[in-house]
N, C-alpha and C positions, 0 to 999 in steps of 0.2 A: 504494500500500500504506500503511494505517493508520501512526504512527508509536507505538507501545506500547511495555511491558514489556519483551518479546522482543528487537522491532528494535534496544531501547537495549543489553539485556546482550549480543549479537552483539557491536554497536559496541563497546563499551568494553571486550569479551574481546577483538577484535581489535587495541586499544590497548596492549594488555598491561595492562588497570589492572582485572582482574577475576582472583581467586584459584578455582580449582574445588576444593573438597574434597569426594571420596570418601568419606571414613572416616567412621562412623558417628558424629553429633554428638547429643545429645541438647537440643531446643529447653527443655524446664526448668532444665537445670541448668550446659552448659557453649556453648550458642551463641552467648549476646553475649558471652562472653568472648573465643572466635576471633574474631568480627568483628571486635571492639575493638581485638585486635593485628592482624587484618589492615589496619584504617584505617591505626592510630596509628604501625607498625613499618612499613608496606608502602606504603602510599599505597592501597590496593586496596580494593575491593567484594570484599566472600566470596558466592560461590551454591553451597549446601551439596546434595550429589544424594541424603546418604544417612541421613534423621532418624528417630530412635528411635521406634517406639511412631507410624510415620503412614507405612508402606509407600505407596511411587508418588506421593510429595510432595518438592519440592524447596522451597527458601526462598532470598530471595537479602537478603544486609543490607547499609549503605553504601552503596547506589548512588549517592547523593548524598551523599557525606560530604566532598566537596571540591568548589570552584565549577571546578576543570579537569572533574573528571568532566560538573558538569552542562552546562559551557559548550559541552564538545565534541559530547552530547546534543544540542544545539541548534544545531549547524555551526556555532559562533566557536571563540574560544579565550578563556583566561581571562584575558587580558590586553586583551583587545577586547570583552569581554560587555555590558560594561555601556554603553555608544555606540551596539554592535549593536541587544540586545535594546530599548535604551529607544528606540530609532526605532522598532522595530516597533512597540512601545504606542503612539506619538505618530501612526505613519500610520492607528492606528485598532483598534479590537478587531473580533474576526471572530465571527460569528452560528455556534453549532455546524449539522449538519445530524442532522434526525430520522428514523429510520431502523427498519426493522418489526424487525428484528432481529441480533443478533450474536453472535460468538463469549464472549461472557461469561452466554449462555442457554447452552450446550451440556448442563451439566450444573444440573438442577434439584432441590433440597429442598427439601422441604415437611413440615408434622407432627412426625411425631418424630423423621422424617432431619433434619430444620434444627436441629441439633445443631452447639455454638459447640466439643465435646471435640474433634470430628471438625478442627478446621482446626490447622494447628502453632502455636498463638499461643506466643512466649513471653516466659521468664521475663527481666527486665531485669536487676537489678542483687539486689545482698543485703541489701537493704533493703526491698525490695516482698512480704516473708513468702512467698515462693515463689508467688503470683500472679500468673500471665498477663496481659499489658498490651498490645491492642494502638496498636502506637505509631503506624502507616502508614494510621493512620482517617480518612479524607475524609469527614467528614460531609455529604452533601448534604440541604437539607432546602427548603423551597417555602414562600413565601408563602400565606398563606390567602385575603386580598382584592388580592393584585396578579398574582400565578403568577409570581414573578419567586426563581429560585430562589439559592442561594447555599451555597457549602462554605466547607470551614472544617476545616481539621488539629487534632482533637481525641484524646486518650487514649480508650480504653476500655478500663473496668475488669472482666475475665472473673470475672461472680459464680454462673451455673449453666450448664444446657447452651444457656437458650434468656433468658438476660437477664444484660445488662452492664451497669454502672456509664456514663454520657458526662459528661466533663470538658464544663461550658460556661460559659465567662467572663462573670460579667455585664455587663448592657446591652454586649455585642457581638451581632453580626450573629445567630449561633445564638440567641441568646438574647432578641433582640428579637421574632424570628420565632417561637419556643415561646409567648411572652408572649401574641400574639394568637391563638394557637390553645386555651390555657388560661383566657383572658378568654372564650372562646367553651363551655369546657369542654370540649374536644374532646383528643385526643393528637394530638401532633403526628408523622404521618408523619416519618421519616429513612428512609436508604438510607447503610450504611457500607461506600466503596469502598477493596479493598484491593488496592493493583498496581497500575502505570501509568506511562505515560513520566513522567521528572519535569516537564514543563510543568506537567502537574495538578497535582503537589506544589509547584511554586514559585507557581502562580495560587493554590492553596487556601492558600499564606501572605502571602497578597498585602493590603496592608491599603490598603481603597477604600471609595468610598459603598456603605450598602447597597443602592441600587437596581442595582449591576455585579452582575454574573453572573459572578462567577470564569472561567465554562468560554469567554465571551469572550474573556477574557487567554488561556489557553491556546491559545485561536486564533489568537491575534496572535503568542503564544511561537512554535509551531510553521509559522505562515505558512499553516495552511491549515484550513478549517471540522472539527472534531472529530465522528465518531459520535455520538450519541446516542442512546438506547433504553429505551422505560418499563418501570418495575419491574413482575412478576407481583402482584403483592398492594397496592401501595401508585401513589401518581399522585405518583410524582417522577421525572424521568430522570433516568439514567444511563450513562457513557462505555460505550459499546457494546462495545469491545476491551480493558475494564478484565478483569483476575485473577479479582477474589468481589468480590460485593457481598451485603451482609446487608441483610436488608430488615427493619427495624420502625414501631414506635411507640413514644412518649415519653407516659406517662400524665400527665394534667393534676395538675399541687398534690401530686407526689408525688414523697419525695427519700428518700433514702439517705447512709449513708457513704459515701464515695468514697478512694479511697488507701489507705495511702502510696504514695507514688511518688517514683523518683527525676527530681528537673526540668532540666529545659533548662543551668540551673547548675552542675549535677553534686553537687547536695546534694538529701539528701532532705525532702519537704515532707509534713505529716502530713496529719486525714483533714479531708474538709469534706461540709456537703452535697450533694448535683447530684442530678440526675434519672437516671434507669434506661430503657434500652431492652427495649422487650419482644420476642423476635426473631421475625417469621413467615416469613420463607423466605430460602435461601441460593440462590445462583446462581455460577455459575464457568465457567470455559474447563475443556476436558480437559487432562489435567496439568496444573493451574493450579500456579503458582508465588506463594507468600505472599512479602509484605514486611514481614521483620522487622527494619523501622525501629526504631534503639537510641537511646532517653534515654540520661541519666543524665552521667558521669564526661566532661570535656572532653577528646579530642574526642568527644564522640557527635554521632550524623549528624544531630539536631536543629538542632545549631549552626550548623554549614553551612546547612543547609536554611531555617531561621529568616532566617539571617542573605544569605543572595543576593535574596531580593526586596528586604531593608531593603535594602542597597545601592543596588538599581537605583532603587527611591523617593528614599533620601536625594542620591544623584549629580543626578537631574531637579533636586531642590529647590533643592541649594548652588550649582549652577555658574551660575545665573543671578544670584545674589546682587549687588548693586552693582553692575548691567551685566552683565558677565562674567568669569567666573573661570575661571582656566585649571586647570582638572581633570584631574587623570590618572586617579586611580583611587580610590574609595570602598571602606573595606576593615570590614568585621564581624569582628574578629578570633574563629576559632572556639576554639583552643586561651586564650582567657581567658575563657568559659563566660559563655551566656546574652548575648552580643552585647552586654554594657554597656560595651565599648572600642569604639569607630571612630576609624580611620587614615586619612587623607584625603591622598592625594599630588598637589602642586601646585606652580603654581606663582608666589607671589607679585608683585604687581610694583605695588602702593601701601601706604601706610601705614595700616593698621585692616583692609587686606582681610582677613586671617586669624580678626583675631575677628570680625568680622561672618561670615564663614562660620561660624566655628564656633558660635554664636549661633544659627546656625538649623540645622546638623548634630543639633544636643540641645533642639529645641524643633518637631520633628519627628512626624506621626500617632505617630510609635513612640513607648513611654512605655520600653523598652529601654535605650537609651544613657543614658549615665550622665559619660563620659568620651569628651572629642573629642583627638584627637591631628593635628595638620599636618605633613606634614613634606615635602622637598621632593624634586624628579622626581629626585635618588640614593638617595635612600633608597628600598629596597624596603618595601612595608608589608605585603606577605604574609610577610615574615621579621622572625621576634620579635629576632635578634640587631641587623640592620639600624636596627630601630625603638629598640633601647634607645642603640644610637652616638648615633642624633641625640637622646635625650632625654639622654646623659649630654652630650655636644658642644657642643649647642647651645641647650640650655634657663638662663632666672638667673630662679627662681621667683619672684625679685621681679619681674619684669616681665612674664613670659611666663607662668605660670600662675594662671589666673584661675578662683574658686567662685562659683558662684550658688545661694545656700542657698535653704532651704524651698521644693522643687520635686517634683512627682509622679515617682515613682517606679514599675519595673515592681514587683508582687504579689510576683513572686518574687527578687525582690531583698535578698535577709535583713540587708542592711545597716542598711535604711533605717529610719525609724521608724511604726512602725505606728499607721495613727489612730485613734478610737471609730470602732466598725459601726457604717454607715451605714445600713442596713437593710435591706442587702442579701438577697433570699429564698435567698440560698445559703453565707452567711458572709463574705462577702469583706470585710476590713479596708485598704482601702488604702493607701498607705505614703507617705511624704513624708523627703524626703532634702537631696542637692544633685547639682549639677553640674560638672562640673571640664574647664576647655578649654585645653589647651597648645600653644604655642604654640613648637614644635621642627625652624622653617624657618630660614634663615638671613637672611632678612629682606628686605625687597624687591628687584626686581631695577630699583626709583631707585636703588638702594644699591652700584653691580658691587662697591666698593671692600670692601665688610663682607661680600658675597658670597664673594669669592675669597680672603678672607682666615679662610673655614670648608672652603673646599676640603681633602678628602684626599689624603695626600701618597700615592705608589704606589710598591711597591718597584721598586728599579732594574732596568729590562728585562724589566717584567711585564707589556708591552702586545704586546710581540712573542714572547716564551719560549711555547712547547707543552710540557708536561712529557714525554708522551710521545716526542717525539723525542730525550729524554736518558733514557729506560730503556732497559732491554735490550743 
């Protein structure tokens, strides 16, 4: 059996880590605001059964808004993911299989059915002028002289019934591949999938050559060749057990406003050029279930999601560093928005090993990170209280915090400083900033004596005490 959408929200309602609300939600004006408490107060995914104004539609948001959710998604745990998962990349990515057809044909529009009112998209935050964003966009889109195709987790912007706005970053992958279909004067085919197990969602933020095929990584995620199925109107395929997929084209030399939107940061970013998709057919499962993946305010399920592939890239990168480094765990921290923190839990045991790790932790394919933090195999680094003991504990700035000025910066990083357009055909101003790497370990383990002399003291008879057996 496929591994999908379905199989996933089973599993993780079986976890207890999925909330079902009944009561009537409306996707305009009050759905990311439950989900948001359902992440942020609950730990949980919300799949809502009952949405205003789209009778026989359910929506599910969060599903990946934490790496426990997605770990267990992928039979690990989140303390073992990143070991697990990056063996499977290393034994090799897996070829999908092509298939005449699937459960994501059941239901077909075409003409004036392929209407974008008809699906629940909705509204993110109070800043997006009450405009439908969707956020769960898998862009798939296809070579023109190689057929090697490639996604890519992109916004789109709901601007009629049958054409949206598509967020594409220049010179990245989508955007390399528009380029030759416009040098050609042609529109570029896409295919926008929405719903899927998260493998698709952590491969489509996967940052690789573009000659990879994203839907190989998910093969490798999941351990076993994925569906695939071509689109009714366009020559791109498609995960055969995905939700909806919207089928268009991208007109050549032709741009629009795009935004506001709220970003990955949790601040909002104003409008810029991008291109527009024209929509010609929709396709779905019966009862499809939309994913209404939330931007915006940290946490939003971006963060998470953004930030578990960085991880799994940055863990391959650093641990090999100087021979080898004893790695525990690479962390994106999602609650400090937009992944420009990583927590790297280790464990030292020469002199420089630390900053040469973090030396290449922030010099990284991601332009993301911003701040490396080390700390060591007691500190937890999925706990923000954990992380600031050893930064008040064990850090003397003068020695252990170190800047590397005038360094590229991610776009949306409003810190940094912005440079002259480049010439970019869609606005983009690049940014240049720094870098900050601390160093919050207790210092080699040549060292036992400076080691055990940062040890925590424990209160008396807390290694053996159960509270419960003194209530009651």
């Amino acid at each position: 059996m496929p591994q999908d959408l379905r199989s996933y929200i089973d599993l993780i309602r079986e976890h207890k880590l999925l909330l079902d609300i009944k009561k009537e939600v409306d996707p305009l004006t009050n759905l990311a605001g439950i989900a948001y408490r359902g992440e942020n107060e609950q730990g949980k995914a919300t799949m809502f059964h009952n949405l205003k104004g789209y009778p026989n539609w359910s929506a599910v948001s969060y599903m990946c808004g934490s790496r426990e959710k997605m770990a267990l998604g992928l039979g690990t745990s989140k303390d073992k993911a990143l070991v697990e998962l990056g063996g499977r990349i290393a034994r090799g990515l897996i070829k999908p299989k092509i298939v005449e057809d699937g459960p994501v044909k059941e239901i077909v529009w075409q003409g004036d059915d392929a209407d974008l009112g008809r699906l629940p998209i909705h509204v993110h935050s109070d800043s997006d002028r009450g405009v439908p964003f969707i956020g769960s966009a898998m862009q798939f889109v296809k070579d023109p002289e190689t057929g090697t195709q490639n996604i890519a987790l992109q916004r789109d912007h709901i601007k009629g019934p049958k054409k949206m706005g598509i967020f594409v970053h220049p010179k990245r992958h989508t955007d390399i591949c528009m380029q030759k279909y416009w040098k050609q004067g042609k529109p570029m085919p896409v295919a926008t999938v929405i719903g899927h197990h998260p493998a698709y969602y952590i491969a489509s933020t996967w940052t690789t050559s573009y000659e990879t095929d994203e839907i190989d990584i998910t093969g490798a995620l999941l351990q076993e060749p994925v569906n695939m199925v071509r689109c009714e109107t366009i020559d791109v395929m498609v995960p055969a057990d995905a939700e909806i997929v919207i089928e268009g084209e991208v007109p050549p030399n032709y741009m629009e406003e795009e935004g506001p939107f709220c970003e990955h940061a949790g601040m909002t970013h104003g409008t810029l050029q991008h291109p527009i998709i024209n929509v010609k057919c929709i396709t779905m499962r019966k009862n499809a279930i939309y994913y209404a993946l939330q931007g915006g305010r940290p946490i939003s399920e971006s963060q998470p999601l953004d930030g578990f592939p960085m991880e799994l890239v940055l863990y391959a990168r650093i641990k090999d560093v100087g021979g080898f480094i004893d790695v525990k765990d690479v962390v994106a921290l999602p609650y400090a928005g937009g992944s420009h923190i990583i927590v790297v839990q280790m464990t030292p045991r020469k002199m420089g090993e630390v900053r040469s790790m973090l030396m290449a932790l922030l010099s990284s394919p991601y332009l993301h990170p911003k701040i490396g933090i080390a700390v060591d195999e007691d500190i937890d680094p999925h706990n923000a209280q954990s992380i600031m003991y050893a930064l008040s504990t064990r850090v003397n700035p003068k020695s252990d915090v170190f800047i590397i000025p005038d360094t590229l910066c991610h776009t949306g990083d409003l810190t940094a400083e912005l440079l002259p357009d480049t010439g970019s055909h869609m606005g983009f101003h690049p940014r240049i900033g720094s870098k900050m790497l601390v160093d919050a370990t207790k210092g080699p383990a040549l060292t036992p004596e400076l080691r055990a002399y940062f040890e925590p003291v424990k209160p008396q008879g807390l290694v053996n005490v159960k509270l419960e057996d003194f209530l009651g």
